[in-house]
C-alpha positions in Angstrom: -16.0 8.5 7.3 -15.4 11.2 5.0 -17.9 13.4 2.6 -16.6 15.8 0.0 -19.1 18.1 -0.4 -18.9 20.0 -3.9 -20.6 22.4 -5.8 -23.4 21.1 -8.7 -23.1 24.6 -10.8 -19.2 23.7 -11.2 -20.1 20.0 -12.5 -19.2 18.5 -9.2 -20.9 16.2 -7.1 -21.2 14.7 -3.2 -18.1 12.1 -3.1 -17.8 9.5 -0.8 -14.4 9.0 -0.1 -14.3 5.9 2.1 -17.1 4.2 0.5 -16.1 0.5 1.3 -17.5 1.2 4.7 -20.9 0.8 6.2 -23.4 3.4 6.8 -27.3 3.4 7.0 -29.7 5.5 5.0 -29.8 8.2 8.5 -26.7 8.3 8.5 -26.2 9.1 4.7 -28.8 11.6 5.2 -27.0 13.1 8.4 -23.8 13.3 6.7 -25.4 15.1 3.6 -26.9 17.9 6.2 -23.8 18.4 8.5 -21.8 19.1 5.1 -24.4 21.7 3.8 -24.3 23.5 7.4 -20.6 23.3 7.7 -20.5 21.1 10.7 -19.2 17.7 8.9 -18.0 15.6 11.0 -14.8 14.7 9.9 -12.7 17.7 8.6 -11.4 17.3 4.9 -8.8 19.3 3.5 -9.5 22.3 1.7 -8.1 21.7 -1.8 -9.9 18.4 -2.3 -13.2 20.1 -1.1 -12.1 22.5 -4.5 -11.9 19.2 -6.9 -13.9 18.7 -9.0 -15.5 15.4 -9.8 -13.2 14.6 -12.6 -10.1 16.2 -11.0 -10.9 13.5 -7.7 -11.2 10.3 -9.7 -8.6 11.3 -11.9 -6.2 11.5 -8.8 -7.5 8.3 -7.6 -7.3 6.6 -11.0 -3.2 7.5 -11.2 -2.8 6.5 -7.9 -4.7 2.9 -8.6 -2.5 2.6 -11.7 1.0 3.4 -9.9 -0.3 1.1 -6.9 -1.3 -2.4 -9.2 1.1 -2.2 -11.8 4.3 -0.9 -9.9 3.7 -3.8 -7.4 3.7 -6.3 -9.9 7.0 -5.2 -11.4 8.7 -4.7 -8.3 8.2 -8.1 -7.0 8.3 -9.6 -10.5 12.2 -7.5 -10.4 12.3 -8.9 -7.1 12.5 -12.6 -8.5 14.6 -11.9 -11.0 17.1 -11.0 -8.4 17.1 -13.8 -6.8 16.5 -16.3 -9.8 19.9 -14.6 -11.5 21.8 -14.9 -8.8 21.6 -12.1 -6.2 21.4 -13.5 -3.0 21.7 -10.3 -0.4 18.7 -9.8 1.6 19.9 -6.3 2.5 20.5 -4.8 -0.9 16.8 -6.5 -1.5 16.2 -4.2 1.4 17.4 -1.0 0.5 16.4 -0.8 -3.0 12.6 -1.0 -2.0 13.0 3.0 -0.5 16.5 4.4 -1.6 15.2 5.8 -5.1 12.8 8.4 -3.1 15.2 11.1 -4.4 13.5 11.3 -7.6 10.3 12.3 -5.8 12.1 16.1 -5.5 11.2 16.8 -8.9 7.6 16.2 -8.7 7.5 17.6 -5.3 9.0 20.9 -6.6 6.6 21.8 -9.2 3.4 20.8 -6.9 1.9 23.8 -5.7 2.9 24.8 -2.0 5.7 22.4 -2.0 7.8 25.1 0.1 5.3 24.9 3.0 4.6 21.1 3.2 7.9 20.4 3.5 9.5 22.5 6.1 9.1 22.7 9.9 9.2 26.5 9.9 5.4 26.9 11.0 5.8 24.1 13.8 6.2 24.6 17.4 9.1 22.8 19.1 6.6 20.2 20.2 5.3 19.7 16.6 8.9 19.4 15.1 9.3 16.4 17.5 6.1 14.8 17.3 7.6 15.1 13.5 10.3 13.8 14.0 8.5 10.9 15.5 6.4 10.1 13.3 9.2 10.0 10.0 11.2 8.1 12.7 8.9 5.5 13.9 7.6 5.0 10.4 10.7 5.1 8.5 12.1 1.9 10.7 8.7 -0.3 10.9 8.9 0.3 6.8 12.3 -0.5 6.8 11.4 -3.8 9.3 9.0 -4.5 6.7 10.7 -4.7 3.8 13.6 -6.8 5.1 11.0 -9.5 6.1 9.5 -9.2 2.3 12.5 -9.9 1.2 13.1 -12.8 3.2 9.7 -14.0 2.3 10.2 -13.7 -1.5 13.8 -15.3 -1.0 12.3 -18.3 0.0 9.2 -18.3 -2.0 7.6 -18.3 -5.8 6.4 -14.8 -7.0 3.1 -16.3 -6.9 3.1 -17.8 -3.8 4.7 -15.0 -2.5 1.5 -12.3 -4.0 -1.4 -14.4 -2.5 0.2 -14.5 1.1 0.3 -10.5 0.7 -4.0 -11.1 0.8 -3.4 -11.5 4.9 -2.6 -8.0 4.8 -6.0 -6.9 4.4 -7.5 -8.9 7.1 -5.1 -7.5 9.4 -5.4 -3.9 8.3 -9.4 -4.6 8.8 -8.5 -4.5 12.6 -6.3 -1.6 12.8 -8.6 0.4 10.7 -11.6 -0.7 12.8 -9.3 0.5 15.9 -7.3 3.3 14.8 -9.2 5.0 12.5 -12.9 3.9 14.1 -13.9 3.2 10.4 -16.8 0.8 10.6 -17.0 -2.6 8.8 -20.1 -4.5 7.5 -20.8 -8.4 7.2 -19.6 -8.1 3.6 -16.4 -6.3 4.4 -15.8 -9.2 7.2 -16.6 -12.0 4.3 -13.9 -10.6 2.1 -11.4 -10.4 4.7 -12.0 -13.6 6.0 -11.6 -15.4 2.2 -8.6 -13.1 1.5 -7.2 -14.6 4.9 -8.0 -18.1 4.3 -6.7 -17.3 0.3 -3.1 -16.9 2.1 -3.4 -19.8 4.8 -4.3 -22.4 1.6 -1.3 -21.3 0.0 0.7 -21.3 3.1 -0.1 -25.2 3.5 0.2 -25.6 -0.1 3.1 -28.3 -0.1 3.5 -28.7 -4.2 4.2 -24.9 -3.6 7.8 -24.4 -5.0 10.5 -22.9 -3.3 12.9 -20.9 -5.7 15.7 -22.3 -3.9 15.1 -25.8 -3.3 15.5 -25.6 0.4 13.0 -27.5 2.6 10.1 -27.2 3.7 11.5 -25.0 7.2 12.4 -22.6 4.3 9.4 -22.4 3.0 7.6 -21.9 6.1 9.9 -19.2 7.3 9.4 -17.8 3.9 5.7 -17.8 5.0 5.8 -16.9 8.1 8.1 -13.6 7.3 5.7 -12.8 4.7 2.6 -12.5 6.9 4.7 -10.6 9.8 5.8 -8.1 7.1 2.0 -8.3 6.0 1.2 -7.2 9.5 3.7 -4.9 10.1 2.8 -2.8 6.8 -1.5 -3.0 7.8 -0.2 -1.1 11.2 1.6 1.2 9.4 -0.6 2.2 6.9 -3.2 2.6 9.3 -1.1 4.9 11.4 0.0 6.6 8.3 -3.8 7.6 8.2 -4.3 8.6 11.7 -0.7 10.9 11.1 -2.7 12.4 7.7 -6.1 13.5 9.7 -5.3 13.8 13.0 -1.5 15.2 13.4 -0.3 16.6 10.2 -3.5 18.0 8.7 -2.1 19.5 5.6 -4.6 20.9 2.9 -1.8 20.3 -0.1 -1.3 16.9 -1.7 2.3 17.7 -1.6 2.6 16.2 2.1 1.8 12.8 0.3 5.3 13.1 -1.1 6.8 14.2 1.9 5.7 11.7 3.8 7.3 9.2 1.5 10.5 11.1 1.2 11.2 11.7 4.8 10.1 8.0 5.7 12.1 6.3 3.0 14.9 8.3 4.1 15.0 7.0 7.4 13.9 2.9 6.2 17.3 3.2 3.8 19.2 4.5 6.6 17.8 1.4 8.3 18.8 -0.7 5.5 22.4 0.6 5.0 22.9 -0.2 8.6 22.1 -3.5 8.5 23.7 -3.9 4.9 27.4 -3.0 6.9 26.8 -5.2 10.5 25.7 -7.9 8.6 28.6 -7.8 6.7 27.3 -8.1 2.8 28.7 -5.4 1.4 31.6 -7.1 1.5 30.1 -10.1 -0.9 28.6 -7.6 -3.7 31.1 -6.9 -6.1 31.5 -10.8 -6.7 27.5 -11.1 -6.6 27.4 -8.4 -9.0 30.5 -10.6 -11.6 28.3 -13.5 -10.9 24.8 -12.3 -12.1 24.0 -15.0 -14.8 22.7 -12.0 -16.2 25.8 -9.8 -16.6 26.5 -6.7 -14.7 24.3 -4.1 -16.8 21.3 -5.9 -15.8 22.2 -6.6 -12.2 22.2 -3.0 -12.0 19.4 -2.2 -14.2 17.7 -4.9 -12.0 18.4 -3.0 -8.7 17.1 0.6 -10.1 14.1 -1.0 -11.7 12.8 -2.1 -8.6 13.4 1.1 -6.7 11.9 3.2 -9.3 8.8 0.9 -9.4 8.8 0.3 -5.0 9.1 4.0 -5.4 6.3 4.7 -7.4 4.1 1.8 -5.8 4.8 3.5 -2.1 3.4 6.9 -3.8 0.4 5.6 -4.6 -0.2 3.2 -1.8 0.4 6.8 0.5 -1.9 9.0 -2.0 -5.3 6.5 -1.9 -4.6 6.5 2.1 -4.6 10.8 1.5 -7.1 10.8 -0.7 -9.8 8.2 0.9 -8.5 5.5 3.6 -5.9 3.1 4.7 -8.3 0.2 3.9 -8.7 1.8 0.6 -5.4 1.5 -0.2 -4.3 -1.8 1.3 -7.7 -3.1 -0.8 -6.8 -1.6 -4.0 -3.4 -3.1 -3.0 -4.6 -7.2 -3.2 -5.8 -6.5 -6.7 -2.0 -7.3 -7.7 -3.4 -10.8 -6.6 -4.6 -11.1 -10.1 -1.9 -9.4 -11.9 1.7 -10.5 -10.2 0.5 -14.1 -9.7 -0.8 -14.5 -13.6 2.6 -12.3 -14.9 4.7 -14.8 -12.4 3.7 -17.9 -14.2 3.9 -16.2 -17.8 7.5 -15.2 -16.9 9.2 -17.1 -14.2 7.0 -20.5 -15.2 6.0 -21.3 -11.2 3.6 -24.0 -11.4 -0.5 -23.3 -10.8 -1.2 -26.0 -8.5 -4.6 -27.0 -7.6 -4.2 -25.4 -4.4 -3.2 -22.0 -5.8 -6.1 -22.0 -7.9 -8.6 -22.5 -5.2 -7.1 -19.7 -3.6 -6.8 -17.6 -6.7 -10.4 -18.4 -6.7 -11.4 -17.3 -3.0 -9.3 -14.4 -3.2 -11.3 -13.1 -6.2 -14.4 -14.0 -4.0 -13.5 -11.7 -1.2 -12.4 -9.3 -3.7 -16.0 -9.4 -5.3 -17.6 -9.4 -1.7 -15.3 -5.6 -1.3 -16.8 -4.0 -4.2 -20.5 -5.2 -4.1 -20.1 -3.3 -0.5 -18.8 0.0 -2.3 -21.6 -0.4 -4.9 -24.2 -0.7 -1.6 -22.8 2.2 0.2 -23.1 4.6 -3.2 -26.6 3.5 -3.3 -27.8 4.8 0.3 -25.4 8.1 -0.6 -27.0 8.4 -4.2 -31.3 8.1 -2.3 -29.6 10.4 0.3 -28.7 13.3 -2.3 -32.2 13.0 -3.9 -34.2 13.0 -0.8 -32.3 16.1 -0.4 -32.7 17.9 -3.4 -36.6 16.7 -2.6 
C-alpha cells in the first residue's frame, strides 16, 4: 500500500494511491504518522511526492482515458480485420506493439528522459537483471497477444470483451502474491462476478462465431482468450514488482521506457513467428483481397497499433502511478464500452445470456468502487483525527 504524503499550504492533500485495497482505521492512522516522520512504509518516488493534487488525478485521468477508449478501438479495429478479410494471426500479432516508435517523441520532451533510458548508471549486474526483465516481459506480451488474437479470430467483439473480465480475477491472485496487496470481501465479490461474467459467456451457445466454424472454434476461441487473460494479469503484476522493487525510477519517463523496450522485444517475437509460420508469404494477396480496398487494410493495421500503443501506455502508467490491480480494474470498464460499440457497429447479437453477464459484470464492477469509496473514508477520519 502506498500513501502520498503532500503539503496542505501548496493546495495538496494525503492521496491514497492503491485505494481499492483494504485497510482498518489503525492502520490508516499508522500510515498517516509513518508519512509525517519519514519512515513510510513503502517508498514512493520522489516527483509524485512533488504533485500536487490536481497534477496526480490529472495524470490518472489521461491515463483512464487512453486505457478505456484505446481498448475499445483497438479490438473494435481488431474485428474489422478479420470481418474484411484479413485472416493472419501474426500480423494481428505484431501490430498490437510495433507502433512503440512513436513513443520517442513524447519520451524526448519528458523531463530526464536521458537518464531513464540508458544503462549508464547500472552495474553489470543491473544491466542484466535489465535485460531480463525487457526480455522476459517483451515475449510473455508477445505470447499474449498472439493468443488475443486467436481468441478474437474465433469470437464476436463482444463476446470476445466480457471474457477479458477473467483477467481481473486472475490478477486478484498475483497481486495478493506478488505485490502482498491485501483484498477485502468486496474486492473477492467483484472478482468472483467478473469471473463468472466470462464463464456465462463462455457457455453462451447462441454466442456467434465471426467465422461460422463450430463450436471447437469457439471454445478454442475461449479458451485462448482466458490463457492470454492470464498471461497479461502475471505480467502486469510483475510489471509492478519491476516498478517498486527493481527499477525504482523517480521520473515518469521509465513508464515509456518500459513500453518501448518491451514492445521491442514482443514485435521481434511477432516478426519471428510471422516468417516460420510462413504468412508473409500470403499478405500481398490478403492485402488485394480486403473487401475494403488496400488504403484501409493498411489504415486498418496502423489504427490498431496506434491505439494498442496508446492503450499499453496507459495500462503501464495507472500500474506506475497506483497498482497493477488498478490498472487491470480500470481495464474491465471497456466491458461497457467495446461490448455496447460492437453491437452498434458490427451488429453481434445481445443474447439473453450476454445480458446477464453484462449485468453481473457491472455488479462486480459496482462491488470495486463501493470498496474505493470505503477505503477513502477510513483515510479521510484518519487525516482529521490527525489534524485533532
Amino acid at each position: 500500500m502506498r500513501l502520498i504524503s503532500l503539503n496542505p499550504e501548496t493546495e495538496s492533500i494525503h492521496l491514497l494511491v492503491n485505494s481499492p485495497f483494504t485497510m482498518d482505521d489503525e492502520e490508516a492512522m499508522l500510515l498517516l504518522k509513518e508519512e509525517d516522520e519519514g519512515r513510510g512504509r513503502t517508498s514512493v518516488p520522489t516527483q509524485l511526492m512533488k504533485l500536487k493534487r490536481t497534477q496526480w488525478w490529472i495524470l490518472v485521468f489521461i491515463s483512464i482515458f487512453f486505457l478505456i477508449s484505446a481498448q475499445a478501438i483497438g479490438v473494435l479495429l481488431g474485428r474489422f480485420y478479420y470481418n474484411e478479410g484479413g485472416n493472419s494471426k501474426w500480423i494481428s500479432t505484431l501490430v498490437q506493439t510495433c507502433g512503440f516508435p512513436i513513443l520517442y517523441l513524447p519520451l524526448c520532451l519528458l523531463p530526464s528522459s536521458k537518464s531513464s533510458s540508458s544503462f549508464s548508471s547500472s552495474s553489470s549486474s543491473s544491466f542484466k537483471t535489465l535485460v531480463w526483465i525487457y526480455l522476459s516481459l517483451g515475449f510473455a506480451i508477445g505470447l499474449d497477444n498472439l493468443l488475443y488474437s486467436i481468441g478474437l479470430l474465433y469470437l464476436s467483439a463482444s463476446t470476445y470483451s466480457i471474457l477479458c473480465a477473467s483477467q481481473l480475477a486472475f490478477n486478484g491472485v498475483f497481486s495478493y502474491y506478488i505485490n502482498s496487496q491485501k483484498i477485502t470481501c468486496l474486492i473477492l465479490f467483484s472478482v468472483l462476478f467478473l469471473s463468472i461474467s466470462a464463464m456465462l459467456v463462455s457457455l453462451d451457445d447462441d454466442s456467434n462465431s465471426p467465422l461460422g466454424d463450430s463450436k471447437w472454434s469457439y471454445l478454442i476461441g475461449c479458451f485462448s482468450t482466458v490463457l492470454a487473460s492470464l498471461i497479461y494479469s502475471l505480467q502486469i503484476s510483475l510489471v509492478q514488482f519491476s516498478f517498486e522493487k527493481i527499477l525504482k525510477s523517480e521520473i515518469f519517463a521509465i513508464v515509456l521506457v518500459m513500453q518501448i523496450y518491451t514492445s521491442l522485444v514482443a514485435s521481434c517475437v511477432a516478426v519471428i513467428g510471422l516468417f516460420a509460420s510462413g504468412e508473409w508469404l500470403l499478405l500481398s494477396e490478403e492485402m488485394e483481397e480486403f473487401q475494403e480496398g488496400q488504403v484501409i487494410y493498411v489504415l486498418t493495421l496502423v489504427g490498431t497499433a496506434v491505439s494498442c500503443q496508446l492503450g499499453s501506455v496507459g495500462s503501464v502508467a495507472l500500474i506506475f502511478l497506483v497498482s497493477s490491480l488498478f490498472s487491470n480494474f480500470i481495464g474491465t470498464l471497456s466491458l461497457i464500452v467495446t461490448p455496447l460499440a460492437a453491437i452498434a457497429v458490427f451488429h453481434d447479437r445481445l443474447t439473453e445470456v450476454k445480458i446477464v453477464a453484462m449485468l453481473i459484470a457491472f455488479t462486480g464492477f459496482a462491488f470495486y468502487i463501493y470498496q474505493n469509496y470505503l477505503d477513502d473514508l477510513k483515510v479521510q477520519r484518519a487525516r482529521e483525527a490527525q489534524a485533532e
